[in-house]
C-alpha positions as CSV (number, residue, x, y, z in Angstrom):
1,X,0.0,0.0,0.0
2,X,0.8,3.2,-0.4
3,X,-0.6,4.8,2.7
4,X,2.1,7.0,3.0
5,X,0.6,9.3,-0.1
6,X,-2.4,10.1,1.9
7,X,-1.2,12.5,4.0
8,X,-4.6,13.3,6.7
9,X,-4.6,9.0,7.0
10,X,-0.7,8.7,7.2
11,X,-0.8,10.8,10.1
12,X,-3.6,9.7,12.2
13,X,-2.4,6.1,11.5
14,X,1.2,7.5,12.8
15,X,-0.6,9.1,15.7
16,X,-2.8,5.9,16.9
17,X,0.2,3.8,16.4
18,X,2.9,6.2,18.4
19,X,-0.2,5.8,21.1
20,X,-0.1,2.5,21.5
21,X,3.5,1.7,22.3
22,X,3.6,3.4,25.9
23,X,3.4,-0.3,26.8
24,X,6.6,-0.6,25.2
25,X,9.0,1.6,27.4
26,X,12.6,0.6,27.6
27,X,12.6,1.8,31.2
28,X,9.7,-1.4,31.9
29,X,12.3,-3.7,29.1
30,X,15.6,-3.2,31.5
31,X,13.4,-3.9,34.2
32,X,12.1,-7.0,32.9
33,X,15.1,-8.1,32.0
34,X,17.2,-7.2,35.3
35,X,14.4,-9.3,36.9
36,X,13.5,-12.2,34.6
37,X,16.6,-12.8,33.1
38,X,19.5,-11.7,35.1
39,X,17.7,-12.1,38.6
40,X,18.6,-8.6,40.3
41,X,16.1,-6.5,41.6
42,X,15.7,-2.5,41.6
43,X,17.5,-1.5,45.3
44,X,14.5,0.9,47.4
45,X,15.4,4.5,46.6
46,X,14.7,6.8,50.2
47,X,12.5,9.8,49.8
């Protein structure tokens, strides 16, 4: 396709798609992976 030509649907595709990766954070990856994989946890942080 060439969805990219039609500018107005290009961009709210681009929109709904940028939307739906806050799941995705590398902050939550490394933190996955520090737990899961590597099996070190996040040291408590005082306030």
């Amino acid at each position: 396709g060439k969805t990219y030509q039609d500018i107005p649907t290009w961009i709210q595709m681009s929109i709904a798609n940028t939307a739906k990766v806050g799941k995705f954070s590398s902050d939550r990856t490394i933190r996955e992976y520090a737990t899961q994989i590597w099996d070190v946890h996040p040291l408590p942080h005082g306030r």
